[in-house]
C-alpha positions as CSV (number, residue, x, y, z in Angstrom):
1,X,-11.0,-2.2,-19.6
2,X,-8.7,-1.2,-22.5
3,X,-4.9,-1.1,-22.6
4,X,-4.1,2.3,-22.1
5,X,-1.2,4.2,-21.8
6,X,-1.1,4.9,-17.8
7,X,-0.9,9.2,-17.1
8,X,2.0,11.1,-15.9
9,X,1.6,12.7,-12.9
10,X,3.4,16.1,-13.0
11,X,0.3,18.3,-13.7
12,X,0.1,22.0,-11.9
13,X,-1.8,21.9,-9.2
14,X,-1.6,17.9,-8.3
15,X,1.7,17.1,-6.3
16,X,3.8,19.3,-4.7
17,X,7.7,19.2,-3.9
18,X,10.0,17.0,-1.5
19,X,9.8,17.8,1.8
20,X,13.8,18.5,1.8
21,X,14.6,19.7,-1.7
22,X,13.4,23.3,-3.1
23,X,12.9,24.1,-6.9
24,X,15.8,25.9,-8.1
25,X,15.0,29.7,-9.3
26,X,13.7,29.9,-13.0
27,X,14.3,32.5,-15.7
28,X,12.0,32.3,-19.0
29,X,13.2,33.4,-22.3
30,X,15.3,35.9,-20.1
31,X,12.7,38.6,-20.7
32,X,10.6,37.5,-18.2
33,X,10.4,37.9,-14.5
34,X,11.9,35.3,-12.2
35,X,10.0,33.2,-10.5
36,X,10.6,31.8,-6.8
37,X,10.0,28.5,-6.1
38,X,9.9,27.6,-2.7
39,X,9.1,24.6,-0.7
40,X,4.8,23.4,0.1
41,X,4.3,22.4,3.3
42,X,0.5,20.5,3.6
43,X,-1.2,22.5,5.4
44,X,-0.1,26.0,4.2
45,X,-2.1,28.4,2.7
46,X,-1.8,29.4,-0.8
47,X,-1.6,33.1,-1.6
48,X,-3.7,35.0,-4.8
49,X,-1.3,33.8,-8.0
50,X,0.3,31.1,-6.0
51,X,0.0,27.4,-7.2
52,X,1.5,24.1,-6.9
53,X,3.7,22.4,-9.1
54,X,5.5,18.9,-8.9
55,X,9.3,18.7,-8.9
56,X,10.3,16.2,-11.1
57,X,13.9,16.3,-10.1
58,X,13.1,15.1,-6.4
59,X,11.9,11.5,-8.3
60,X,13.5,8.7,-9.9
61,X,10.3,7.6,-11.3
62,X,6.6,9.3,-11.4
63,X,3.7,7.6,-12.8
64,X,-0.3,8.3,-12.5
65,X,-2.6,5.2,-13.3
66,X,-6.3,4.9,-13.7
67,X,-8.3,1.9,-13.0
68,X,-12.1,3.2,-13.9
69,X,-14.0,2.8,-10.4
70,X,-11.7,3.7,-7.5
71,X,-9.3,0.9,-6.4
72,X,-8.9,1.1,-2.5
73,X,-7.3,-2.1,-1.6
74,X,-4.2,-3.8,-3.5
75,X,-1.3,-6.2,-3.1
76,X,1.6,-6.6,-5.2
77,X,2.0,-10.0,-7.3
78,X,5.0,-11.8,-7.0
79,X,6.9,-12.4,-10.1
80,X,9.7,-14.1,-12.0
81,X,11.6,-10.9,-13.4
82,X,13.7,-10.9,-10.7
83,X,15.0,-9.3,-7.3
84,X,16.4,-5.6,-6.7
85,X,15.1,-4.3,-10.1
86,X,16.5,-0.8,-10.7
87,X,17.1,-0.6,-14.6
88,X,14.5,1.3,-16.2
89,X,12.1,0.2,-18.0
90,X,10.0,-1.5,-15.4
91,X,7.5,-4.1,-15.2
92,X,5.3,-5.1,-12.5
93,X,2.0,-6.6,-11.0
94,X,-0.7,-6.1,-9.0
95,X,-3.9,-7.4,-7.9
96,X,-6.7,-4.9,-7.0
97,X,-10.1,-4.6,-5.6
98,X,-13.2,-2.0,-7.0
99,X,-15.2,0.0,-4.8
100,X,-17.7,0.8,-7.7
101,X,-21.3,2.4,-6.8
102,X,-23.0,-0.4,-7.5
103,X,-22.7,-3.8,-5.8
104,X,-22.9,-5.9,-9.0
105,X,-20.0,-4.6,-11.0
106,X,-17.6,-4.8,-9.4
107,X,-14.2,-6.7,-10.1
108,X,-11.2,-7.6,-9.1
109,X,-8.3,-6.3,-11.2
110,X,-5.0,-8.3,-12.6
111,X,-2.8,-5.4,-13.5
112,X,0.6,-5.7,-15.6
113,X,2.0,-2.2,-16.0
114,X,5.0,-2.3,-17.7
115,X,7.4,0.4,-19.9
116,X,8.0,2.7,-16.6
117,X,10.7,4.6,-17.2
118,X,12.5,6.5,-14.9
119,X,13.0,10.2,-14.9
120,X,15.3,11.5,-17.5
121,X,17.4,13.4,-14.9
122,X,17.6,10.7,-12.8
123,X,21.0,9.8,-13.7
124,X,20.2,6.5,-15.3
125,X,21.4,5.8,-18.8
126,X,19.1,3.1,-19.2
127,X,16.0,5.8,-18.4
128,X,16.7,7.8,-21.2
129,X,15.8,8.0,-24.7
130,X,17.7,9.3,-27.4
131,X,15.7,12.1,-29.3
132,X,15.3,9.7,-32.4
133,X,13.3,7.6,-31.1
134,X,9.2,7.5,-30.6
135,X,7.9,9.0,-28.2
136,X,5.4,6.3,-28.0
137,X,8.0,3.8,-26.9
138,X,8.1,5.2,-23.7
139,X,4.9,5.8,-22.7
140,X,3.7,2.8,-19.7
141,X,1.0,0.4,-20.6
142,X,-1.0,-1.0,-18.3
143,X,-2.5,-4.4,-19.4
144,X,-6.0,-5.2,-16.9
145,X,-8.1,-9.1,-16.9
146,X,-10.3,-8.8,-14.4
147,X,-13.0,-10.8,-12.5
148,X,-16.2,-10.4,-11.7
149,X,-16.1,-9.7,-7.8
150,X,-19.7,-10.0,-5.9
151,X,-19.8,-6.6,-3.7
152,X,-16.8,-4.0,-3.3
153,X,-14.0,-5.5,-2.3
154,X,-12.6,-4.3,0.9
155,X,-8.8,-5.4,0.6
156,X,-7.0,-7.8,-1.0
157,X,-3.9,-10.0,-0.3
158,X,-2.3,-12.1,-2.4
159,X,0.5,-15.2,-2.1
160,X,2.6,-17.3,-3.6
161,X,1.7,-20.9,-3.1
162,X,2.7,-23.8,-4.6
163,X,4.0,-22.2,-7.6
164,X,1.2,-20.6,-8.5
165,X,-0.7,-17.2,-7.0
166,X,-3.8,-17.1,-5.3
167,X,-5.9,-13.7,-3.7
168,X,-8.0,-13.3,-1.1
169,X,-10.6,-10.6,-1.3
170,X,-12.8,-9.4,1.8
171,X,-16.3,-8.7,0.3
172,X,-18.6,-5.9,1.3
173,X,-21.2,-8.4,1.7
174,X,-19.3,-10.5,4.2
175,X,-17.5,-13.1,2.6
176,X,-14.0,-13.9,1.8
177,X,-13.1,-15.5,-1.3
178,X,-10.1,-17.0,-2.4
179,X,-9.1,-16.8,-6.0
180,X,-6.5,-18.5,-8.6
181,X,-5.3,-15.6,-10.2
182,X,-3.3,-17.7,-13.3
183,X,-5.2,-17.4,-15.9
184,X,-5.8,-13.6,-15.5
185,X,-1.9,-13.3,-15.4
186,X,-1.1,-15.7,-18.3
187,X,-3.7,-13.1,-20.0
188,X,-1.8,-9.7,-19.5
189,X,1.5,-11.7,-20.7
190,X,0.0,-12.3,-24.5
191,X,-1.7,-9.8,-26.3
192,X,-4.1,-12.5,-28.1
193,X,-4.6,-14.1,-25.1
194,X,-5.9,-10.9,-23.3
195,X,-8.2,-9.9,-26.3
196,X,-9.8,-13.2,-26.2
197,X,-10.3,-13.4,-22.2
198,X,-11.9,-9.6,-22.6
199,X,-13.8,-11.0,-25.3
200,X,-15.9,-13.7,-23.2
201,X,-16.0,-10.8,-19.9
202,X,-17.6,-8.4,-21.9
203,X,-19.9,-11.1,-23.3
204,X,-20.4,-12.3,-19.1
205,X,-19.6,-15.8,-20.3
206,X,-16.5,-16.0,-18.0
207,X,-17.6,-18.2,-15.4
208,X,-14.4,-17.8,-13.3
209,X,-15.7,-18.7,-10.1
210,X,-13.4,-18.7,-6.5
211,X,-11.7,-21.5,-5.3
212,X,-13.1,-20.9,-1.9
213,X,-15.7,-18.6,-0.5
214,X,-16.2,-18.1,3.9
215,X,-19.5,-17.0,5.2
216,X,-18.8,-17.7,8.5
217,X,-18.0,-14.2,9.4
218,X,-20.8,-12.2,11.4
219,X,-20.4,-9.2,9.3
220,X,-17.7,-7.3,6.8
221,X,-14.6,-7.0,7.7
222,X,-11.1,-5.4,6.5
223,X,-8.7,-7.3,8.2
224,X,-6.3,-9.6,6.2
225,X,-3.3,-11.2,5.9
226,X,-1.6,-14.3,4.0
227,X,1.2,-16.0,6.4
228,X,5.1,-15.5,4.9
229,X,6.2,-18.1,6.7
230,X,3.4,-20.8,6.3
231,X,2.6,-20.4,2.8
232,X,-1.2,-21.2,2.6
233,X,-2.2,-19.8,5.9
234,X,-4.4,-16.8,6.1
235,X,-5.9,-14.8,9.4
236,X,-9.0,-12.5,8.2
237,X,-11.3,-10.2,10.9
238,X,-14.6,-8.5,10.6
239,X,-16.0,-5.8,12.2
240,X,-17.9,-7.4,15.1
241,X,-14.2,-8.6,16.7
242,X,-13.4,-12.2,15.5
243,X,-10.7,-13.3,13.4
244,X,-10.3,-16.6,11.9
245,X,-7.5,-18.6,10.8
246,X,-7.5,-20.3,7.7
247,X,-5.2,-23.3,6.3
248,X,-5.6,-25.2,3.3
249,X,-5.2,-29.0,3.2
250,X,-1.9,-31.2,2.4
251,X,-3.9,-31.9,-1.0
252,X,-4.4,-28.3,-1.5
253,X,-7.9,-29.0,-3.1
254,X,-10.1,-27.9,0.3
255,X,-9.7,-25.4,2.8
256,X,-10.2,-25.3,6.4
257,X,-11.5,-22.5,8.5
258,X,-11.5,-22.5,12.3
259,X,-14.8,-21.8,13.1
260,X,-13.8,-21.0,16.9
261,X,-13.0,-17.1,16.4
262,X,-10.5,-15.2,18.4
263,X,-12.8,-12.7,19.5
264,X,-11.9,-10.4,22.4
265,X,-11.5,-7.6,20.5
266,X,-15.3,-8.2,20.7
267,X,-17.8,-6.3,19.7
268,X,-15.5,-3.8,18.3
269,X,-14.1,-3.8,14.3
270,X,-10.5,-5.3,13.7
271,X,-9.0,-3.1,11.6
272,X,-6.0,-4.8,10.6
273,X,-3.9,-7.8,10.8
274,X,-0.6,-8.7,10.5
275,X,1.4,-12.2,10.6
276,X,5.2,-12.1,12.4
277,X,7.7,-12.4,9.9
278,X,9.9,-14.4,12.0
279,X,7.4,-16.8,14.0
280,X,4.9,-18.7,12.0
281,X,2.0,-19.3,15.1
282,X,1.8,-15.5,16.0
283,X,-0.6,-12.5,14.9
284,X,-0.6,-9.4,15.6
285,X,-3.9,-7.4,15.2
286,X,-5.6,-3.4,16.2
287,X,-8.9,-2.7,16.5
288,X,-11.6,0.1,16.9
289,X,-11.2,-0.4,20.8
290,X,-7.8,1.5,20.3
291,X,-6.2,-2.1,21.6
292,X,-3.0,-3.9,19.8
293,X,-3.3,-7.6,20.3
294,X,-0.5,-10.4,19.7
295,X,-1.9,-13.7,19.6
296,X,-0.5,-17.0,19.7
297,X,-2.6,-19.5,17.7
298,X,-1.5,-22.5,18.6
299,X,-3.6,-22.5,21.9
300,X,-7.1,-22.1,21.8
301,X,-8.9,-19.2,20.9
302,X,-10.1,-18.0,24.5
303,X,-6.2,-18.0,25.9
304,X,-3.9,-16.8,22.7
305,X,-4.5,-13.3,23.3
306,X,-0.8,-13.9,24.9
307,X,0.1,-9.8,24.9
308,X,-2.2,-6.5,24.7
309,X,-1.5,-2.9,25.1
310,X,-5.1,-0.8,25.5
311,X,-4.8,2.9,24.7
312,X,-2.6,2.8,22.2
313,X,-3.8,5.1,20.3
314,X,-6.2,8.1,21.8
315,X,-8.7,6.9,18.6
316,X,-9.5,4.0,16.5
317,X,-6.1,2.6,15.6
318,X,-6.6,1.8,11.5
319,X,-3.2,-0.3,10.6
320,X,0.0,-1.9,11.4
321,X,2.9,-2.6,10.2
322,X,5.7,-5.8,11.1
323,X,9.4,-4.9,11.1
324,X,10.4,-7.1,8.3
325,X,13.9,-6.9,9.4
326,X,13.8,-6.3,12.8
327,X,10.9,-8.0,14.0
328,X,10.9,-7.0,17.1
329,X,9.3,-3.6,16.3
330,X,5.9,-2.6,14.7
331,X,4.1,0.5,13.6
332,X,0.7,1.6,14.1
333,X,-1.1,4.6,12.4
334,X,-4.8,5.5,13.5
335,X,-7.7,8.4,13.1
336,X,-5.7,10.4,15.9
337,X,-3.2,11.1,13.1
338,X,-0.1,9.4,15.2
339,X,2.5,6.9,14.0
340,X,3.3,5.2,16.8
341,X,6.9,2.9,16.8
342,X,6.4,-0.1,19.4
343,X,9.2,-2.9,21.0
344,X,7.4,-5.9,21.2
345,X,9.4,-6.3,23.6
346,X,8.1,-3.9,26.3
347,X,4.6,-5.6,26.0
348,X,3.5,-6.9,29.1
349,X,0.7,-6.8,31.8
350,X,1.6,-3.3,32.6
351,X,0.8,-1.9,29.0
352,X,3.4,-0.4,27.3
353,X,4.6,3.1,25.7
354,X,5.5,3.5,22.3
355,X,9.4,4.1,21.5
356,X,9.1,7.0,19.2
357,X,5.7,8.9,18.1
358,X,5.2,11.2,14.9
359,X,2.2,13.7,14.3
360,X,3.1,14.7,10.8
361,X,-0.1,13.5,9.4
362,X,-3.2,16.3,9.7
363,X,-6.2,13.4,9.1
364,X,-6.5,10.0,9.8
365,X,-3.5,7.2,8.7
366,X,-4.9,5.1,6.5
367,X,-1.8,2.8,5.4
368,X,1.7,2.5,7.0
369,X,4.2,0.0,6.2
370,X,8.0,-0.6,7.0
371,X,10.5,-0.8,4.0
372,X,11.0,-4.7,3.1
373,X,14.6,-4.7,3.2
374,X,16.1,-1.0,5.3
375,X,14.7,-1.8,8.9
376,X,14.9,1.7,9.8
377,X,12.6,3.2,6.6
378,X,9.0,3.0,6.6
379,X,6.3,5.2,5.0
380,X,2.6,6.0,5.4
381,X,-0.4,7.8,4.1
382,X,-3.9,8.9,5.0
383,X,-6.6,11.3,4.6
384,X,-4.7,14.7,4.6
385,X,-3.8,13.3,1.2
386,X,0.0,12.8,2.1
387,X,2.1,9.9,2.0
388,X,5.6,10.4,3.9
389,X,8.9,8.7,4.1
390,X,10.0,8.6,7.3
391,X,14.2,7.1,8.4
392,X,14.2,6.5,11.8
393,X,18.2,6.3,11.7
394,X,18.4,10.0,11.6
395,X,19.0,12.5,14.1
396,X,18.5,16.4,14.6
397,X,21.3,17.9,13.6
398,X,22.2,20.4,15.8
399,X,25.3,22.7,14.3
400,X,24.5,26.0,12.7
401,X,21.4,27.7,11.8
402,X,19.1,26.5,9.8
403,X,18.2,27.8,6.5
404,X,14.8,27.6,6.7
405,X,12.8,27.9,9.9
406,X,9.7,26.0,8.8
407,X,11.9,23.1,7.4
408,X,13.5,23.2,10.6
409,X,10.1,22.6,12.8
410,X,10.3,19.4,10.8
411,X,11.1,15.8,12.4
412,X,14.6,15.0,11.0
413,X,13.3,11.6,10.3
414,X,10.7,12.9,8.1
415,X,12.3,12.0,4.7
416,X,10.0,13.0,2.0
417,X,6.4,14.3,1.3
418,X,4.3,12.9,-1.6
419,X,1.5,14.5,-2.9
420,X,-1.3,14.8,-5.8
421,X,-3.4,11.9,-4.5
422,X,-7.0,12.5,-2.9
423,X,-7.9,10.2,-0.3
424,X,-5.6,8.0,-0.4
425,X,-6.2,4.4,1.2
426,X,-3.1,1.6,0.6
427,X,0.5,1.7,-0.4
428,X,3.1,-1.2,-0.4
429,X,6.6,-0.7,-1.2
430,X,7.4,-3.2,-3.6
431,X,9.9,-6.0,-2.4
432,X,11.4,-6.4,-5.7
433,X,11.7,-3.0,-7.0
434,X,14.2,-1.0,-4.3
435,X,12.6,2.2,-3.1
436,X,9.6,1.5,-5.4
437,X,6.2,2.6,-3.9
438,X,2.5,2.3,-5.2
439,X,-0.3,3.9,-3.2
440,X,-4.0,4.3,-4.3
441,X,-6.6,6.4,-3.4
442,X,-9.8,8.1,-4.9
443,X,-8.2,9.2,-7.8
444,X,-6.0,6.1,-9.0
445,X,-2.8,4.4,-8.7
446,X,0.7,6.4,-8.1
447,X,4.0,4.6,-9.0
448,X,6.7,6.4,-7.6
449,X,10.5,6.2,-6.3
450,X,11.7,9.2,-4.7
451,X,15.8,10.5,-5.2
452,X,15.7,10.0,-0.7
453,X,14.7,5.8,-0.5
């Protein structure tokens, strides 16, 4: 658990280019043949000699980070540096959960990465360093405390409450744990401070214990999700179908779980959850059973199932996203490889059809979520090891041929392809950072802003 300078990312044969933009033709030295760089679709074959390369000039920043055992849930930590960050360096923080090989050591992970700078043709003055200074200066650091974490965690969420930040973690072994994450962040603030809290870890004579731990599930689970509106609210599910809704006390020293669940996803797995970002008593939730559910917790558990639409998907329907913005509009993603755009709106005893459907993705979606401030901008990921940005404001444009028949088979709302990840599991765009994404997978973290968001 060192502080390490975090990798760059722009190694042959790892990402390829922007969906939209094509590498300009090179010359070497003059002497030397030109070579054409054209535009990787996923999904196309390479030829004999061929190979991919990333082009740097289709992101603002690019970063690789690795995190030891493979990190497959995070959130992103709120923090006091300020809103609608765009000078380079940045700074940020994160809270994330191992999925080591064995149950014992695992941990969960309070991660400061800080000195990202952006890409040097960016644009940005502030990105770019003048050739006298060392080169050392502007390599990222990422500063990790972590915490002993009883099984692999299978996601985390974390929220601002009462000034301070607490996590929850969903354990392989069927618990969920709430933590007080201030002591790991005052950590990676101070250099001393960190030594000293490694110090006692690698000792094990951190006792760090959570402030709260449910076994009242009937199995593991993945769902989760912290409240926005009610701070100190949290709704987790598990894979036999019930959900239960947390609060914590006026005092804020106890918690209190509903032991009632709200269960008619029954038997099958809930996926995911998601809170409404504009009503404080309603959840949404998907399941295995290929169902989206919005419930209204203020009734009892048997009759807040107020809307469902079955079929939704043709196959297990993995996440879902809230319309920050517009909150009348969510997304789901599932193993059918569809992004499906819903009204809330149209939900009703009759079912209801999705508004708009995508198929870009090859494998299952594992993560989709909308931009947290441009309602029409959302992006997702999954198991064809592509994350896409996707603007649902733009239309076909029909005038003229176009210059490149395969681009043209493309959705025009398809903004941007990201690649050089395998497996990948979880992004969030971070609310603080404009444009700013961070996805993790199999092989580690990505930190990335592309020139299209």
């Amino acid at each position: 658990m060192k502080e390490e300078p975090m990798e760059g990312v722009a190694n042959e044969g790892e990402s390829s280019e922007s969906s939209d933009e094509s590498i300009e033709d090179g010359n070497i030295n003059g002497s030397q043949k030109e070579t054409k760089s054209q535009v990787y679709l996923p999904g196309q074959a390479l030829q004999e000699g061929e190979e991919l390369t990333v082009d740097d000039s289709a992101y603002k920043l690019l970063h690789h980070a690795q995190s030891g055992a493979p990190c497959l849930s995070f959130d992103v930590i709120p923090d006091d540096l300020g809103n609608s960050r765009e000078s380079y360096p940045l700074s940020m923080y994160i809270v994330a959960g191992t999925q080591a090989g064995r149950t014992h050591i695992n941990n969960l992970l309070v991660m400061k990465m800080s000195n990202l700078y952006g890409n040097k043709h960016s644009g940005d003055s502030e990105s770019e360093s003048s050739d006298s200074e060392d080169e050392d200066k502007s390599k990222p650091v990422m500063s990790v405390a972590p915490i002993k974490h009883q099984g692999c965690v299978n996601r985390v969420r974390c929220s601002k409450i009462g000034g301070g930040i607490l996590a929850a973690s969903w354990s392989e072994l069927g618990r969920v744990n709430i933590w007080n994450l201030q002591e790991q962040l005052s950590a990676v603030e101070n250099p001393s401070l960190l030594t000293a809290y490694r110090n006692k870890y690698d000792k094990g004579s951190t006792d760090i214990k959570p402030l709260y731990t449910f076994k009242g599930h009937l199995s593991e689970g993945f769902g989760l999700d912290w409240n926005c509106i009610e701070p100190g609210t949290l709704a987790s599910g598990d894979c036999k179908g019930n959900i239960h809704v947390w609060r914590i006390d006026v005092s804020g020293a106890s918690w209190h779980v509903d032991q009632r669940p709200y269960n008619s996803h029954a038997p099958h797995s809930v996926e995911d959850l998601q809170w409404s970002p504009s009503e404080r008593n309603v959840l949404a939730s998907c399941s295995v059973d290929k169902s989206i559910k919005i419930w209204d917790i203020r009734t009892s558990p048997q009759n807040a199932c107020v809307l469902t639409v079955s079929g939704a998907h043709t196959a297990d329907i993995n996440v879902i996203s809230w319309n920050q913005k517009e909150s009348q509009f969510m997304i789901s993603g599932g193993d059918d490889g569809m992004l499906c755009i819903w009204d809330l709106r149209q939900f009703g005893s009759n079912g209801a059809s999705p508004v708009a459907t995508f198929k870009q993705h090859t494998a299952p979606i594992t993560t989709v979520e909308w931009h947290p401030t441009d309602a029409t901008v959302f992006a997702s990921g999954g198991a064809d090891d592509q994350i896409a940005q996707w603007d649902l404001s733009v239309e076909a444009d029909h005038t003229g041929e176009p210059q490149d028949r395969v681009l043209a088979k493309l959705p025009p709302q398809l903004l941007f392809i990201h690649q050089g990840q395998l497996d990948i599991k979880e992004l969030h765009w971070h609310p603080q950072c404009p444009g700013t994404i961070i996805s993790t997978a199999n092989s580690g973290f990505d930190i990335f802003r592309t020139i299209s968001v």
